[in-house]
N, C-alpha and C positions, 0 to 999 in steps of 0.2 A: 355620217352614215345615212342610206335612202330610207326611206320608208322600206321597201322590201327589204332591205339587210336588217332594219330592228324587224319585221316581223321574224325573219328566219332567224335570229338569233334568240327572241323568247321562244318560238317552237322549240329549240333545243336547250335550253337553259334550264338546269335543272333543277326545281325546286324543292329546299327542304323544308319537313315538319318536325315542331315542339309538337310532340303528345301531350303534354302540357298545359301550354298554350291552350291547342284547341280543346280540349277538357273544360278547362277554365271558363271559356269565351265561351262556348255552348251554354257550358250551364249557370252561366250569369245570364245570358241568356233565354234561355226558357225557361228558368227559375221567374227571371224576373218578367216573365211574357205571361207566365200564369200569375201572377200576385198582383198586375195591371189589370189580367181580364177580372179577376175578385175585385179589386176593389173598385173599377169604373164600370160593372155593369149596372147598378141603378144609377147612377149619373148619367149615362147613355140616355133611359129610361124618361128621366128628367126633363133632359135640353134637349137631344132630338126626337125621342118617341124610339128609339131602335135600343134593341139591349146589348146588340152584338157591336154598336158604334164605335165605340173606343177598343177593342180587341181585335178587329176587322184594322183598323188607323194602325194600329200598335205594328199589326202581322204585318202589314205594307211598308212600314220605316224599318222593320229587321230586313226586308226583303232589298230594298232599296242600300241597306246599310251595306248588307252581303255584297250585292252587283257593285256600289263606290270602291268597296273592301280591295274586291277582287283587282279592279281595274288599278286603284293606288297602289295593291301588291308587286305590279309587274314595271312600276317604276323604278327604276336603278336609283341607292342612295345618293351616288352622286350628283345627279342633276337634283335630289334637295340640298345638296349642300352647295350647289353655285345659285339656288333661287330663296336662299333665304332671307338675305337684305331687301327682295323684292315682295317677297311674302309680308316680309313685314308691311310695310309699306301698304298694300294691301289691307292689308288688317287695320291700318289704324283708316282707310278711306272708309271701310266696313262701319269702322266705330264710330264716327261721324254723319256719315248718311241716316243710321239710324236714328239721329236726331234729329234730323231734318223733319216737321210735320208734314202728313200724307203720305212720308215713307213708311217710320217705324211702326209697327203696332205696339201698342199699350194695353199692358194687361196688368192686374193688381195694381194700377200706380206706377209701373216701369214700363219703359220704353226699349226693351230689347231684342226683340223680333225682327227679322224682315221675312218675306213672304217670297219664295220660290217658287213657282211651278207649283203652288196648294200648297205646300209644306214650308210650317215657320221653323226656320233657323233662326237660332238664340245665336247669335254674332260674337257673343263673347267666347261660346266653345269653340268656334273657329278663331279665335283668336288666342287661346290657349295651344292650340296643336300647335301654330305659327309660330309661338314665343319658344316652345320646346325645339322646332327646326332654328332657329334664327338665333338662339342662345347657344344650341351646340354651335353652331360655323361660328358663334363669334371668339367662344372659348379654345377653339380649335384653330382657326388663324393667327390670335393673339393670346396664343397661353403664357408667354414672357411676360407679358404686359399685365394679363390677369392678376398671376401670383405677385409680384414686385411695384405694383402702382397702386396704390390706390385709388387714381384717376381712370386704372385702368377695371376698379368694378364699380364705378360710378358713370362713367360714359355709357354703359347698354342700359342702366338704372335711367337714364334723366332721358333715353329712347322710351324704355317704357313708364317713366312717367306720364309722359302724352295721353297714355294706351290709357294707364289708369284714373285719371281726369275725365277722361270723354268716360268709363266706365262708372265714374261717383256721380258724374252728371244724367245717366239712366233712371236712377241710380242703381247701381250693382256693385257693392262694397267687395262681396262674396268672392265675386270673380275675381277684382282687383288684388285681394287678396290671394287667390290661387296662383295667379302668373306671377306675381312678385316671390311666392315661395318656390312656385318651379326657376324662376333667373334664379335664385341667391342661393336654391338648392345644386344649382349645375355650377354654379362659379364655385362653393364651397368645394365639389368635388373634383373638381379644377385644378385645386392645389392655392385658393387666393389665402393671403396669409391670415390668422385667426383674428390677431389684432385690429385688421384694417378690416375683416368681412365682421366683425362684431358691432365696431363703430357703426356701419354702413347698416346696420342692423339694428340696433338703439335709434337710430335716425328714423329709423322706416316707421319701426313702432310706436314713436314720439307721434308722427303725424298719423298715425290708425286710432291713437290716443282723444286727441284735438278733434280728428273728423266722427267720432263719434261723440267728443263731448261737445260739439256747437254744431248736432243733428238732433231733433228733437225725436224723431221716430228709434233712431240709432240708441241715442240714451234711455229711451223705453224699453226697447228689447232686451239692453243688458241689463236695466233692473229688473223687468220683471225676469228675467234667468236667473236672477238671484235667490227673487223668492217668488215661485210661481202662482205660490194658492193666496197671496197675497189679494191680487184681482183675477180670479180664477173665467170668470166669463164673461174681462176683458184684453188688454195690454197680453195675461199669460192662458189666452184662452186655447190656441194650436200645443204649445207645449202641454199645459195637462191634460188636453184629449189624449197627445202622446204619451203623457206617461199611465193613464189609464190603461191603454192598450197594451202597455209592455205588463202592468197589473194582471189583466185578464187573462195572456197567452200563458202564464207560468210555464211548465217544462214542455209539454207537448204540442198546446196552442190547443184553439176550440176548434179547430178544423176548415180546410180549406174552400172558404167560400161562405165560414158561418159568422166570420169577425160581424160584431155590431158599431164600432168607432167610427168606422169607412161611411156609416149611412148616414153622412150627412153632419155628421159630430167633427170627424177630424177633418180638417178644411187640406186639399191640394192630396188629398189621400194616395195618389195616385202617380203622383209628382216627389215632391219633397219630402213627402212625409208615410210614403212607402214603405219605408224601413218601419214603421209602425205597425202596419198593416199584418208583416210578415212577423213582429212581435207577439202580436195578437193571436193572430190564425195557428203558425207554425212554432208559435214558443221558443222557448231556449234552444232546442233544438235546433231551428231554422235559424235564428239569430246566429248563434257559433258554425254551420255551416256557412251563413255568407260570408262572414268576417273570414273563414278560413280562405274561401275563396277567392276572397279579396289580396290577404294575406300570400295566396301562392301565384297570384298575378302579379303582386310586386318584387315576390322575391326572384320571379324569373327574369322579370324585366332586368333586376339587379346582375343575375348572373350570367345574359346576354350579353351587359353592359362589359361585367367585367373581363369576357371571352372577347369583344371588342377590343378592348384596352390592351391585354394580352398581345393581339395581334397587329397593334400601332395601330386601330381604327378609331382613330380618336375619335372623328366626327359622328360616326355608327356608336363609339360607347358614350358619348355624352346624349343621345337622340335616346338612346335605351333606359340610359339614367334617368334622364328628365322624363319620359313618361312615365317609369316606376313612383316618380314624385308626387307626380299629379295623379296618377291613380289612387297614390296611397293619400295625400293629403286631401281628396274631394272626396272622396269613401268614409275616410276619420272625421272629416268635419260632419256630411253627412248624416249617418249615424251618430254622433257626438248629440247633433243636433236636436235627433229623436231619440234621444236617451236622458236629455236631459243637462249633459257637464258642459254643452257650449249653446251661447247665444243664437237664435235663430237667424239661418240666414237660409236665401235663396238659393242653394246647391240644389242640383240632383244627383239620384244613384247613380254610378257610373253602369253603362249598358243595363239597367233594370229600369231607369223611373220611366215612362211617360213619355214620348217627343222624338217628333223626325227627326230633328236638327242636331239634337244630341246623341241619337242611336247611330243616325250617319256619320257624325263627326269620331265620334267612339270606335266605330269599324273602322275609320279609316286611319286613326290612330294604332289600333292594333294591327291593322294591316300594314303601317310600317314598322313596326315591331316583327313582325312576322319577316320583312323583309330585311332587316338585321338581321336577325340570325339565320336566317337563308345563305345571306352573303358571306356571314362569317365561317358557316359550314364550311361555303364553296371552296373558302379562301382556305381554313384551315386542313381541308382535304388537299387541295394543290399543294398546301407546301409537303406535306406528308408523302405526296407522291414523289414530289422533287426531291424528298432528303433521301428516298429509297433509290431512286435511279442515281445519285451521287454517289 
């Protein structure tokens, strides 16, 4: 088709909305656009001299997130699912350039960064969207092979091996970790059998076992998670600032904008460890609001997913799934994080923490969620039409 036939066919193509959805996405959202400007206005203050620095950045990367959103909405699933062996591919040149010196940027000690147009992109969250495209098509081509091989949920494992190599080589456990649960979480729902997807599972955690036990930094973090006040303002100095803060907010929080952790005590306040913030400020309260939120973004993902499925979209219900995965798994570690029950690791909030490259990469994740269930509408409207004219 020409250029003029796709445009005239998105002019007329009609698109639907989850109230849902957008509920969600909004107010993760602006929930998480005011709990950025709290906690990074004295740090603006700090490094640049401007107080409005980092809330002025923030309002620019939703804006920019919105515009990518938009544009990646009016893509037809199918042309992701004939580009996702290429995608990949992609993603792992991403992962690699990054290391290259004078490319990547470094920051805390990792090298995860590249630098677009002013705005750093974290390379691994685009490489998380990628593994979620490139896992549906492969589960989707080869769903025989899934369930009945073994070989056949080891062969996209020893693909993303690679991915997660050049990732420990940043280092970025975290992420490595997130993409290996959204693959093994899309093959399980696949249909691969229990026996062989456990084996394949035991293996994985054998080697997360190893590479944190002959990583020095690694094995510090999970001891001191163990016992935090042990070395309180060293090794477990970011966690009990966090759990202070979840101290001080009790049920209503001290009010928004009056947190004292964020000045300068919790370290990344803004980033990682946001979810504190919002402990603090907006209490129990605020805590159980986002978690629900979060909570009703995966459960939709899941129930798109399965409206997919329903309709033989195979490709559209594993793409639904797998983001329900990683929403729900980078949210729970997240939080987990700054609560205390898991090891610190570099994640951010999904659509609240901090950062171009993840707000863009987030919109445009939900923007092809948005385009699932668009498609599956359409589709499920069409056949309803045709069973009536039948």
């Amino acid at each position: 088709m020409n250029i003029e036939g796709q445009l005239a066919r998105l002019r007329h193509e009609k698109i639907y909305f989850d109230k849902t959805l957008v509920f969600v996405c909004v107010a993760l959202i602006v929930f998480g656009y005011l709990m950025v400007s709290s906690a990074s206005l004295h740090l603006g203050v700090k490094l640049t001299g401007n107080l409005y620095h980092y809330p002025v950045r923030q309002l620019l990367h939703i804006f920019l997130g919105l515009i990518v959103g938009i544009c990646i909405c009016l893509i037809p699933m199918s042309v992701w699912e004939r580009s996702g062996p290429a995608l990949f591919m992609v993603g792992l040149f991403l992962l690699a350039i990054v290391l290259i010196p004078g490319l990547g940027i470094k920051v805390n000690g990792s090298v995860r960064w590249l630098s677009l147009m002013g705005v750093r992109v974290q390379v691994s969250e685009v490489m998380k969207l990628i593994v979620v495209i490139y896992m549906a098509g492969f589960v989707t081509r080869h769903n025989n092979f899934v369930q009945k091989s073994v070989y056949g949920l080891a062969r996209p494992l020893a693909l993303l091996s690679i991915a997660c190599i050049l990732l420990l080589l940043e280092p970025d456990m975290g992420s490595a970790i997130v993409i290996l649960t959204i693959a093994m979480g899309v093959m399980f729902l696949s249909g691969a059998r229990l026996q062989q997807f456990g084996f394949i599972v035991a293996g994985i955690v054998a080697v997360g076992i190893l590479a944190v036990k002959y990583s020095d930094y690694r094995s510090a973090r999970v001891t001191s998670f163990l016992d935090p006040w042990q070395d309180p303002f060293g090794k477990s100095y970011q966690l009990v600032q966090a759990l202070i803060a979840f101290g001080r907010g009790e049920l209503s929080g001290v009010g928004l904008g009056s947190g004292v952790q964020k000045m300068f005590y919790l370290p990344e306040a803004h980033t990682d460890f946001l979810f504190s913030v919002i402990a603090e400020e907006m209490g129990l309260i605020g805590v159980v609001s986002t978690i629900v939120l979060f909570a009703l973004l995966v459960w939709r993902a899941f129930v798109i997913g399965e409206m997919a499925e329903q309709l033989n979209e195979r490709f559209c219900a594993f793409v639904a799934y797998g983001l329900g995965i990683w929403f729900a798994f980078q949210s729970f570690v997240n939080i987990g994080v700054n609560m205390g029950i898991l090891p610190t690791k570099g994640l951010t909030l999904p659509f609240m923490s901090y950062g171009g490259g993840s707000m863009i990469v987030m919109c445009s994740a939900m923007a092809i969620l948005y385009r699932v269930n668009s498609e599956m509408l359409a589709l499920k409207e069409s056949k309803g039409k045709g069973a009536e004219y039948d």
